[in-house]
C-alpha positions in Angstrom: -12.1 -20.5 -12.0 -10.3 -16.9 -11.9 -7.9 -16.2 -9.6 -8.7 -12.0 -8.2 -5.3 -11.9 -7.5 -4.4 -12.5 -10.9 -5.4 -10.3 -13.8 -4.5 -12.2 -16.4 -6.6 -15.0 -15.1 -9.6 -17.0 -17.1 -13.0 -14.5 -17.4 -14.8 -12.1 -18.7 -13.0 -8.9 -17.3 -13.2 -5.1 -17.6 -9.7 -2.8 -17.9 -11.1 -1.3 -14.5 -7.9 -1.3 -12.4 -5.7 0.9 -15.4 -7.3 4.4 -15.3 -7.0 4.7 -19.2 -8.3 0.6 -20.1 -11.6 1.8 -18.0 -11.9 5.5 -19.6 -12.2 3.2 -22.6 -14.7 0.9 -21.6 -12.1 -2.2 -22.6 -13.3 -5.2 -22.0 -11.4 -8.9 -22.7 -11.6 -12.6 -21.9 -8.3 -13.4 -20.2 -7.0 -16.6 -22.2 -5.8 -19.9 -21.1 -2.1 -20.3 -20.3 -0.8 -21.3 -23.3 -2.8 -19.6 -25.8 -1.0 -17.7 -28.5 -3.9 -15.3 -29.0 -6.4 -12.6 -27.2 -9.3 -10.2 -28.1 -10.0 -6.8 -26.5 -12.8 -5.0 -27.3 -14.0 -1.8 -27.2 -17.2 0.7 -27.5 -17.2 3.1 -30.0 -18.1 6.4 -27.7 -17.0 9.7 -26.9 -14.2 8.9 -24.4 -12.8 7.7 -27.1 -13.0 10.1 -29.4 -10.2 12.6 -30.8 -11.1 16.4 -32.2 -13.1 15.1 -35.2 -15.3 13.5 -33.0 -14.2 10.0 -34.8 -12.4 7.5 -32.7 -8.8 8.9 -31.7 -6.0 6.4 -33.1 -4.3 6.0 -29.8 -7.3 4.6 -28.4 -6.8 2.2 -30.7 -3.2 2.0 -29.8 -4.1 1.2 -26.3 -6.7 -1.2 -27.3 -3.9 -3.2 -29.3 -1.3 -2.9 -26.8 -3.8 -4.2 -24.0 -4.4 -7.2 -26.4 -0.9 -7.9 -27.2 0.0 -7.8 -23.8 -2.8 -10.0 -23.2 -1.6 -12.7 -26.1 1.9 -12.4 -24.6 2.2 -13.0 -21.1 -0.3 -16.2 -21.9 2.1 -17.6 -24.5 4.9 -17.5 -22.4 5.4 -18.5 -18.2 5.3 -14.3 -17.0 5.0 -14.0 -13.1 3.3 -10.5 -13.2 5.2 -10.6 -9.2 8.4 -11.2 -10.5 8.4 -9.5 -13.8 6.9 -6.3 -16.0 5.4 -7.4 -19.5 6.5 -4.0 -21.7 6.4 -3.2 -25.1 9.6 -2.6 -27.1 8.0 -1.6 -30.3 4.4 -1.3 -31.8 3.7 -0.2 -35.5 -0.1 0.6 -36.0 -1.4 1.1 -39.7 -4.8 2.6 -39.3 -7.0 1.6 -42.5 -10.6 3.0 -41.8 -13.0 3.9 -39.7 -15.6 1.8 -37.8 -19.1 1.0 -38.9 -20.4 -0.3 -35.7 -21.0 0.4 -32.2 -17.9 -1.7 -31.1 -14.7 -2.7 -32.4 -12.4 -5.7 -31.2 -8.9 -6.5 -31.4 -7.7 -9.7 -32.1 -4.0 -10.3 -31.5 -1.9 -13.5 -31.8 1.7 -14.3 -30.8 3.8 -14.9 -33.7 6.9 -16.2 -32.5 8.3 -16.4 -28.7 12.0 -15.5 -29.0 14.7 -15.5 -25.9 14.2 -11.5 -26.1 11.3 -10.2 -27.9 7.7 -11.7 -27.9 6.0 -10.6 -31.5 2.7 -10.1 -32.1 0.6 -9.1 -34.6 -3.1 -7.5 -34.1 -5.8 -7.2 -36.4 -8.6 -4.6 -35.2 -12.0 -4.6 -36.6 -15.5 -3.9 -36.1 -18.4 -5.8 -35.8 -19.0 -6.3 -39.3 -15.3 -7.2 -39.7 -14.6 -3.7 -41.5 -10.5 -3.3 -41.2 -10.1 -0.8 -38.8 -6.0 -1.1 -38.2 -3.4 -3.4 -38.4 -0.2 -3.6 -35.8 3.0 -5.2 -35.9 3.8 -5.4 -32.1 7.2 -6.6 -29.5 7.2 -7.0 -25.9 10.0 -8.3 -23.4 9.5 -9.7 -20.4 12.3 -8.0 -17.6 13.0 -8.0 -13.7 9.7 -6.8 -11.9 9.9 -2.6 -12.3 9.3 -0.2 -9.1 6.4 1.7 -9.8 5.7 5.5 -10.8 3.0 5.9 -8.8 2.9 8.7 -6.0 3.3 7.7 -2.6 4.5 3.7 -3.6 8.2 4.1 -2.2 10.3 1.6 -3.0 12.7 -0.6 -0.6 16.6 -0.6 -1.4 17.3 -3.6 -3.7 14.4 -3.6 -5.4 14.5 -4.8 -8.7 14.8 -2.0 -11.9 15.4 -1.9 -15.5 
């Protein structure tokens, strides 16, 4: 059973709760603890699109990021109230366009170091046309204050 609190707890959820993950219509299954991969996907609409009308590459960007990050913190023990999940480097190759109404990212963990988590992500549509590859790193560090207006932080608070 999911836990609300939690959003990288077990079910079918929606990016709802980041402004841009929702503009996108992203949707995932949160994985088990302990699995090494996760799938986002996304619809292929005009919130998504760039000037050409054709799907803007850093939507894809954020769909890969959002399924790395996914991959990630499930392969490894992150506390999302103790720490921040954050990427240190992504490479995206984009290779083509999609075919279909959706396209999914499917990322796996390739190696959990003491630092640097890496990933790599495979996005495709649903007739597994190659949309882009990705070559991704995240680190888990001390829990970050946040940007957002009007969240004030208390002295001692943690920050990278």
């Amino acid at each position: 059973m999911s836990d609300p609190e939690d959003p990288t707890a077990g079910g079918r959820m929606r990016g709802a709760d980041i402004p841009l993950h929702a503009l996108l219509q992203l949707e995932f299954e949160s994985p088990e603890p302990g699995s090494r991969v996760a799938e986002v996907r996304m619809p292929v609409q005009p919130g998504a699109f760039g000037f050409t009308a054709n799907l803007h590459g850093g939507a894809i960007a954020t769909m890969v990021d959002l399924a790395c990050a996914l991959a990630a913190a499930r392969s490894t023990d992150f506390d999302p109230y103790k720490q921040s999940l954050v990427t240190a480097d992504m490479h995206v190759r984009y290779l083509g366009r999609p075919r279909t109404a959706n396209v999914i990212a499917r990322a796996e963990v390739v190696r959990v170091g003491s630092q640097l988590i890496v990933v790599e992500c495979k996005v495709r549509d649903e007739e597994e046309h190659i949309i882009a590859v990705a070559d991704f790193s995240m680190m888990i560090v001390t829990l970050r204050r946040p940007l957002a207006p009007g969240i004030e932080s208390e002295p001692g608070d943690p920050e990278l």
